[in-house]
DRENTOR-954340 format. One record per residue (C-alpha): residue number from 1; z, y, x. Coordinates in Angstrom, 1 decimal. Example, Ala and Ser with C-alpha at 12.3 -4.5 7.8 and 13.67 -1.06 7.14 Angstrom:
2
1, 7.8, -4.5, 12.3
2, 7.1, -1.1, 13.7
% end
This chain:
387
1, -42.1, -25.1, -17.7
2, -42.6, -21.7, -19.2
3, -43.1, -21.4, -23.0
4, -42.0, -17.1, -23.1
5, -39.9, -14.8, -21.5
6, -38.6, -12.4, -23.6
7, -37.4, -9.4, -21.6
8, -34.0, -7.3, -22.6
9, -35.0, -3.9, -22.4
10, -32.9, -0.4, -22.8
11, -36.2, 2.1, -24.3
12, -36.0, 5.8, -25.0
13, -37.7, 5.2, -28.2
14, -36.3, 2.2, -30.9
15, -40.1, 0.9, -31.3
16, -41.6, 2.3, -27.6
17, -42.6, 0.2, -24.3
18, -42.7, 2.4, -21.4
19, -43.2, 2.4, -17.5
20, -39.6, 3.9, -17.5
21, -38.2, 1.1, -19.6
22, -34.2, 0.2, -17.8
23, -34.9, -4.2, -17.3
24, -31.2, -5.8, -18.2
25, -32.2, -9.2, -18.5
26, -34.2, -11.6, -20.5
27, -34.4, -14.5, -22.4
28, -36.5, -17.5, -21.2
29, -38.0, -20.5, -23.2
30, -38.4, -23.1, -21.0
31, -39.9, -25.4, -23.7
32, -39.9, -27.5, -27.1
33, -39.5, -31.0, -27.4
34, -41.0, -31.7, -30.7
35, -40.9, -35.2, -32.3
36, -42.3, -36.5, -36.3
37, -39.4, -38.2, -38.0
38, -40.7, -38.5, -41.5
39, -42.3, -37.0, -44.4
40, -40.7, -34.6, -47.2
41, -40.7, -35.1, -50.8
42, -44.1, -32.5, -51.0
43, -45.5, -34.6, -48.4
44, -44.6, -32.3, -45.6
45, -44.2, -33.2, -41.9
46, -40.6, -33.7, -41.1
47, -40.4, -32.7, -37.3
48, -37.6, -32.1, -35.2
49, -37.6, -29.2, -32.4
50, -35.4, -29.4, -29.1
51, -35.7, -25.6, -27.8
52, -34.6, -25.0, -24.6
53, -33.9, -21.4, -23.4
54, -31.9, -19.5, -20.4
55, -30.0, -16.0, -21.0
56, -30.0, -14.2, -17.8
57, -29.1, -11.1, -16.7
58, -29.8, -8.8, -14.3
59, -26.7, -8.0, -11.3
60, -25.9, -4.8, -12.6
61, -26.8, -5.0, -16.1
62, -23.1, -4.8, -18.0
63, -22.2, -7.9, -20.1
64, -24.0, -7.7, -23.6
65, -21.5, -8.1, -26.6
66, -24.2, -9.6, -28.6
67, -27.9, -11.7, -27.7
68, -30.0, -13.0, -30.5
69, -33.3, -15.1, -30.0
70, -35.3, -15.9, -32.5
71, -38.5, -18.1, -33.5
72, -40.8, -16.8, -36.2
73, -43.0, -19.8, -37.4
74, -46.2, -17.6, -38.4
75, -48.4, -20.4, -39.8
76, -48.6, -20.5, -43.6
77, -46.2, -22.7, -45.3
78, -43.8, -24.1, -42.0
79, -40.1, -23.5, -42.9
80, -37.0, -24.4, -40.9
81, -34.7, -26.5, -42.9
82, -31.9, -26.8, -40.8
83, -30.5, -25.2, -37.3
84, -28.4, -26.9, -35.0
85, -25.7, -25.2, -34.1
86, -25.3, -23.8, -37.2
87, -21.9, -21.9, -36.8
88, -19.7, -22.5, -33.7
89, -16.5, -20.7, -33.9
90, -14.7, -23.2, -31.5
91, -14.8, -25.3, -28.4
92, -17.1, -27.9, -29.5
93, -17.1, -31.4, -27.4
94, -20.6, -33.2, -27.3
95, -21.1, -35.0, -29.9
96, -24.0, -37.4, -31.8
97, -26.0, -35.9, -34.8
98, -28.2, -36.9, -36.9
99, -31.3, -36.1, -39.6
100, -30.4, -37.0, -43.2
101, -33.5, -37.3, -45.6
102, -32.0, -34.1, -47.1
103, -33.4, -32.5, -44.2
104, -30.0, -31.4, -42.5
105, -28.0, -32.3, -39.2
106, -25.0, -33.9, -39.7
107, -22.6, -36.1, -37.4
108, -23.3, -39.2, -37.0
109, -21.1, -41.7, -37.9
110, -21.3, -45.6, -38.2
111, -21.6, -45.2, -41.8
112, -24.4, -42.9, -41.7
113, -27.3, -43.9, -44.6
114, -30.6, -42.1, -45.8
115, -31.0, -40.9, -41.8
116, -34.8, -40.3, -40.6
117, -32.9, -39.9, -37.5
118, -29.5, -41.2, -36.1
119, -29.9, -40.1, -32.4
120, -29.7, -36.3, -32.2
121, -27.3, -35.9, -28.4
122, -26.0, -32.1, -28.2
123, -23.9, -30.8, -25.6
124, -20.8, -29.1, -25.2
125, -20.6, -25.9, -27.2
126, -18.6, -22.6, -26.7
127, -18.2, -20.0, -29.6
128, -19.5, -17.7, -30.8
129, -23.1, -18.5, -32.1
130, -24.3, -18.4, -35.2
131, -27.6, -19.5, -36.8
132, -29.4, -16.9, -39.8
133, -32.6, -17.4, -41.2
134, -32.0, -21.4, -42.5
135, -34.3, -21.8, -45.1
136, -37.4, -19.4, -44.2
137, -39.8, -19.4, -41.7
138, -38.1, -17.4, -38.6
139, -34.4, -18.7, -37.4
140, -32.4, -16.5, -35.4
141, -29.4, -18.0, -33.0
142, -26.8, -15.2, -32.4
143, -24.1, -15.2, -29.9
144, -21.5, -13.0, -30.0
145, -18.0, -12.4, -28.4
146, -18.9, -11.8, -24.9
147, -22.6, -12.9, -24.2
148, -22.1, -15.5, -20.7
149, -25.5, -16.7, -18.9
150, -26.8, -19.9, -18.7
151, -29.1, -22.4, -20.3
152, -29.0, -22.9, -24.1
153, -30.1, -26.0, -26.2
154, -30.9, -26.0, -29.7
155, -32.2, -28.3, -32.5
156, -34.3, -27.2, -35.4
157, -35.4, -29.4, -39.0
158, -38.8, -27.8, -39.6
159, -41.4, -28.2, -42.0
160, -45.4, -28.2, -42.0
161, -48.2, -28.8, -43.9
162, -49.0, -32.4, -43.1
163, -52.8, -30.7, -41.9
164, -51.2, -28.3, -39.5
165, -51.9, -29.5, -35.6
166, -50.6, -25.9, -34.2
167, -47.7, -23.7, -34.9
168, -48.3, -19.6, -33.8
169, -44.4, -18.6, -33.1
170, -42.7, -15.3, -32.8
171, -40.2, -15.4, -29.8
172, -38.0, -12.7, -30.4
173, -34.8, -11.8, -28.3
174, -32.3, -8.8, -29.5
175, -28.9, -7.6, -27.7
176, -26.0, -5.1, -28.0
177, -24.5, -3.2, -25.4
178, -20.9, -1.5, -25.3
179, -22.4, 1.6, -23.8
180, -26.1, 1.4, -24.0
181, -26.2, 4.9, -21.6
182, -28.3, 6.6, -25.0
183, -31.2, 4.1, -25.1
184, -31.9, 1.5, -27.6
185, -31.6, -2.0, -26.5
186, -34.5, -4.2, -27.3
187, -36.4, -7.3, -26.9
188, -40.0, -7.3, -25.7
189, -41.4, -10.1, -27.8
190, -44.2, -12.7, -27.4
191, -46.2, -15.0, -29.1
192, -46.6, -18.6, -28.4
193, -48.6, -21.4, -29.7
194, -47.2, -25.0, -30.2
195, -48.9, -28.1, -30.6
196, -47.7, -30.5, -33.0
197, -47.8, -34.4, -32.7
198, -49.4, -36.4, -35.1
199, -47.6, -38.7, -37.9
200, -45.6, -41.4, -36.8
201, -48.0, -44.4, -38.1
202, -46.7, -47.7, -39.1
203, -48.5, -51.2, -38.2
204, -47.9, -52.7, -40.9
205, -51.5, -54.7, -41.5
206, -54.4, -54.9, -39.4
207, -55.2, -51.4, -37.8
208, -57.8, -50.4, -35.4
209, -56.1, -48.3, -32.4
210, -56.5, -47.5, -28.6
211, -54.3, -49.5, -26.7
212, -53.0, -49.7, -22.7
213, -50.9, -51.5, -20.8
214, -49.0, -50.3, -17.1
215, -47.9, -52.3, -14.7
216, -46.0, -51.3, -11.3
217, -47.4, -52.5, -7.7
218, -44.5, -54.2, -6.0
219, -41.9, -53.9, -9.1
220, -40.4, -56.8, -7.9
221, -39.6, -56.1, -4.6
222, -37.5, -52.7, -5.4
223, -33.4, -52.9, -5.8
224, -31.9, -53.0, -9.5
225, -31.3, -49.1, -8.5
226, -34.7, -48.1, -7.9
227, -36.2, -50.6, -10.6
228, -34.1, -48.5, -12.7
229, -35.3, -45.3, -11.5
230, -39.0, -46.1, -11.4
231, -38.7, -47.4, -15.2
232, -37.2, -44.0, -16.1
233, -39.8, -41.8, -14.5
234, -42.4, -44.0, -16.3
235, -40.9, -43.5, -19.8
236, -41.1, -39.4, -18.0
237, -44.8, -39.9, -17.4
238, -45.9, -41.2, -21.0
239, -44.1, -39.0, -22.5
240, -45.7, -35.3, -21.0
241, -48.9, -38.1, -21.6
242, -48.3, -37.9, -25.3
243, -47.3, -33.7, -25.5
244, -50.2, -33.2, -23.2
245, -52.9, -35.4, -25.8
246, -50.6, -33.8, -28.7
247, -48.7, -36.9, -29.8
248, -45.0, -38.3, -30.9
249, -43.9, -40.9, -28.6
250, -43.0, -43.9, -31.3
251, -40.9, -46.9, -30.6
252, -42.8, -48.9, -32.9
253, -45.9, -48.6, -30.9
254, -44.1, -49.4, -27.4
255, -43.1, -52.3, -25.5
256, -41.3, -52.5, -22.5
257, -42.4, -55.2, -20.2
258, -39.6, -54.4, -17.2
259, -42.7, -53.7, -14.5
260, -44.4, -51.6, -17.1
261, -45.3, -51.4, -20.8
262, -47.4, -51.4, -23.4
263, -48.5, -48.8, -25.8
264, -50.7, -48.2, -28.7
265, -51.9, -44.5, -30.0
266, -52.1, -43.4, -33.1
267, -55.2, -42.6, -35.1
268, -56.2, -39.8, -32.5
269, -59.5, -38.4, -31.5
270, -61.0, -41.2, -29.1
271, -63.0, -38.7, -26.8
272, -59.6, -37.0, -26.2
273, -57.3, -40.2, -26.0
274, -59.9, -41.5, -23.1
275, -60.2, -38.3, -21.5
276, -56.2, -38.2, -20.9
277, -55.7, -42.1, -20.1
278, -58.3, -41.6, -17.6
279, -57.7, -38.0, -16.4
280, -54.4, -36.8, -17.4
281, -52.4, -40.1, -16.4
282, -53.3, -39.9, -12.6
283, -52.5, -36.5, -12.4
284, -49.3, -37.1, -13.8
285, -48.8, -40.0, -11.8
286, -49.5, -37.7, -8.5
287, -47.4, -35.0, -9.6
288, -44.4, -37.4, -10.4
289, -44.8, -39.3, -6.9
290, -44.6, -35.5, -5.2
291, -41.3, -35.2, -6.3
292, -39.8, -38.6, -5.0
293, -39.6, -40.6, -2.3
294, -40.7, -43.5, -3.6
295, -44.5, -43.6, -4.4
296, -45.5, -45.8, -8.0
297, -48.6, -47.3, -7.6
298, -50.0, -48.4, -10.9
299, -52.3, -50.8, -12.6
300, -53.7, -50.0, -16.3
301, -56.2, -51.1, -18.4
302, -57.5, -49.9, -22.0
303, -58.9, -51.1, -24.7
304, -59.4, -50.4, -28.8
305, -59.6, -52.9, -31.5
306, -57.4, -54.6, -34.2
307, -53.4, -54.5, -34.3
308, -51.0, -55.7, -36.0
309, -47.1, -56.0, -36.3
310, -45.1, -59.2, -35.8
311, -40.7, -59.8, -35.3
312, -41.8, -60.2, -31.8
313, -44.2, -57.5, -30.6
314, -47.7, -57.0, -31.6
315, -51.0, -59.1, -33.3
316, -54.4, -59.4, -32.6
317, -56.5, -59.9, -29.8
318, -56.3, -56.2, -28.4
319, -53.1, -56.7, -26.3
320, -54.3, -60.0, -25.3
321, -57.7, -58.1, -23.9
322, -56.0, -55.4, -21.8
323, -53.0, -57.1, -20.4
324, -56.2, -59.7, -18.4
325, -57.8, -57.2, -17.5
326, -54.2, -55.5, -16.2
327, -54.0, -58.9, -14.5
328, -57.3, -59.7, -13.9
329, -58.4, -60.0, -9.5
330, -60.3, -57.3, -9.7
331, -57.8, -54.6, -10.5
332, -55.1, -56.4, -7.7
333, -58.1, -56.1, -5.2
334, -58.8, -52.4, -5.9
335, -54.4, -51.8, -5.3
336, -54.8, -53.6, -2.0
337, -56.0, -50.2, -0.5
338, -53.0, -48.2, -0.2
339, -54.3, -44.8, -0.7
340, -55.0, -46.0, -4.2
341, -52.5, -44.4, -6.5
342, -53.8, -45.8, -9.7
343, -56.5, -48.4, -10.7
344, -57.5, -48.0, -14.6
345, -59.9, -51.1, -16.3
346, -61.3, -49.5, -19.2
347, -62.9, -52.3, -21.5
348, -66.4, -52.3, -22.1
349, -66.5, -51.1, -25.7
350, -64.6, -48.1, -24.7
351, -67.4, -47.9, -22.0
352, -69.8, -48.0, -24.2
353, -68.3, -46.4, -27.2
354, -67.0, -43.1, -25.5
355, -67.1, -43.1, -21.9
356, -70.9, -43.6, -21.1
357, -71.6, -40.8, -24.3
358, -69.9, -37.7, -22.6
359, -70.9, -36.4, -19.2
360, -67.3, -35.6, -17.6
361, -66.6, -39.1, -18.2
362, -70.0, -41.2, -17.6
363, -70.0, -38.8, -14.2
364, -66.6, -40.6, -13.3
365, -67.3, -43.8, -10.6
366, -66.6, -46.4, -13.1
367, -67.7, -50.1, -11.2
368, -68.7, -52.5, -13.6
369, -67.4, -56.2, -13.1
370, -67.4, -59.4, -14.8
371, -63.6, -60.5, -15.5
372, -62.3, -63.8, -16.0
373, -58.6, -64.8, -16.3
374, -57.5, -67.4, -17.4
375, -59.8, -68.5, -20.6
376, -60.2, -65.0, -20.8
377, -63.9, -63.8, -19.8
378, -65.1, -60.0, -20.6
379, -66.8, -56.9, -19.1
380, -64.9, -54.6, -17.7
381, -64.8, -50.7, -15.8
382, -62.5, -50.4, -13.0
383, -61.9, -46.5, -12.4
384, -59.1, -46.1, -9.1
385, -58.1, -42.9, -8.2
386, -56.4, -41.8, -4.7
387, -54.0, -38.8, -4.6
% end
């Protein structure tokens, strides 16, 4: 994935882009993981930022003795509260962090309290970086002392205005050069912009939310190995599901069920939350089965209506809807044709409701069909989609 490339430039000028500019390197940012893990005191989103980003050089280019990137958050009001790593002026081993509600990393430890997260993994880390800016909108991560390439990781406590759904960023990338020949080294910088997930929402009471389950075709009949494999490239899929519709991915809303899961969105737009269960998800699914050998074939079905929380899983008769219909004959039929990647039973409310209102989904070749499973008996509209 490419988020910006920042190139490393020697110019004749210190603020000039030219034809004749020397190419040393540059500075890619592969991407940012971005997940809500609370709410400030002002009533802020708390989010925290994974960035990943390469430092590469070009064969001849000498070694830089210094290379900087930096993130300027641009959007009124976002600041970064904390920068992981922070200083490294030793061999660091990897180690666990976590988010403290004073909205800073520190290691975690088993007595760790007032955490809005506990599970912050960071590799390995080599001196010298340091991080400047803590406390303002843009963040800088300098390394120093003989610039190596290779990727980077880095973890950032930022921030917004709890109305703010996109971030416009400033990637920025500096270096220093023993003998830069007469020219000024620069950065070319670009600007990027970075969607935000929504609030993590709790389901405590009766809520009204989107829900789906997934199940595997032939789960069962895999080795521990591959069941293993398969339920890791499906926690993959719904995961670029949720960045792709804009979303956190919240344990609270999930439940494994070993040959799939079920999951429940948040308050989200219901035009675009159908739109990507029905669109987005097969595509996905096909771009994830091009990459292995061994092709998932899945079942899902969809439905809105009440939700609530219990010790053991979810309430209300929405789960209970969409896991028939994920059973139901109908659906198992449509997976008997093996060219079927995906079958998707979308209820009839969320028929009627959204897909028959919008033309890119009423044109879809939803079959209508009357389910019954078990004392279960409802309307449903089986979409299956082939690679």
């Amino acid at each position: 994935m490419h988020l910006a490339r920042i190139d490393l430039l020697l110019t004749e000028e210190p603020r000039a882009f030219t034809s004749t500019d020397v190419h040393t390197g540059r500075i890619s940012v592969h991407g940012v993981q971005i997940d809500h893990i609370g709410v400030d005191d002002e009533d802020q989103d708390v989010l925290l930022l994974k960035v990943l980003y390469d430092v590469t050089f070009e064969e001849d280019a000498p070694e830089p003795l210094v290379a900087e990137i930096g993130f300027e958050f641009r959007t009124p009001d976002v600041r970064v509260r904390d920068a992981w790593p922070r200083s490294v002026t030793s061999d660091r081993p990897p180690e666990r962090l976590a988010v403290t509600r004073r909205l800073e990393f520190v290691r975690h430890t088993p007595d760790c309290t007032g955490l809005l997260d506990d599970n912050v993994p960071v590799p390995d880390l080599a001196p010298a970086v340091h991080a400047l800016g803590i406390g303002s909108g843009t963040v800088r991560w300098r390394h120093t002392g003989g610039v190596r390439p290779g990727p980077r990781r880095g973890w950032l406590v930022v921030t917004a205005p709890a109305s703010c759904r996109e971030v416009e960023v400033l990637a920025t990338a500096e270096h220093e050069l023993e003998d830069p020949l007469g020219m000024h080294p620069r950065g070319k910088p670009e600007t990027v912009f970075i969607r935000l997930p929504h609030r993590r929402q709790s389901l405590d009471g009766l809520r009204y939310r989107i829900g789906f389950a997934v199940d595997v075709v032939g789960f069962g009949s895999r080795t521990v190995e591959q069941q293993s494999a398969v339920q890791q490239r499906l926690s993959a899929v719904l995961g670029r599901f949720a960045d792709e519709l804009g979303i956190a991915v919240d344990p609270t809303s999930f439940a494994g069920e070993g040959d799939g899961f079920l999951y429940y969105l948040p308050d989200v737009d219901a035009l675009a939350a159908v739109r990507h269960l029905v669109r987005t998800v097969p595509r996905l699914l096909h771009e994830d089965n091009l990459r292995h050998d061994d092709r998932i074939r899945l079942r899902m079905a969809a439905d809105v209506g009440p939700v609530g929380s219990a010790p053991l899983g979810f309430t209300g008769p929405t789960t209970t809807r969409f896991c028939r219909l994920v059973e139901s004959s109908q659906i198992r039929d449509a997976m008997t044709t093996t060219d079927t990647d995906i079958a998707i039973f979308v209820s009839d409310t969320l028929n009627e409701d959204v897909v028959r209102q919008y033309g890119d989904l009423s044109c879809l070749p939803f079959e209508r069909h009357d389910v019954v499973v078990k004392n279960y008996q409802a309307v449903g509209h089986l979409l299956t989609c082939s690679p």
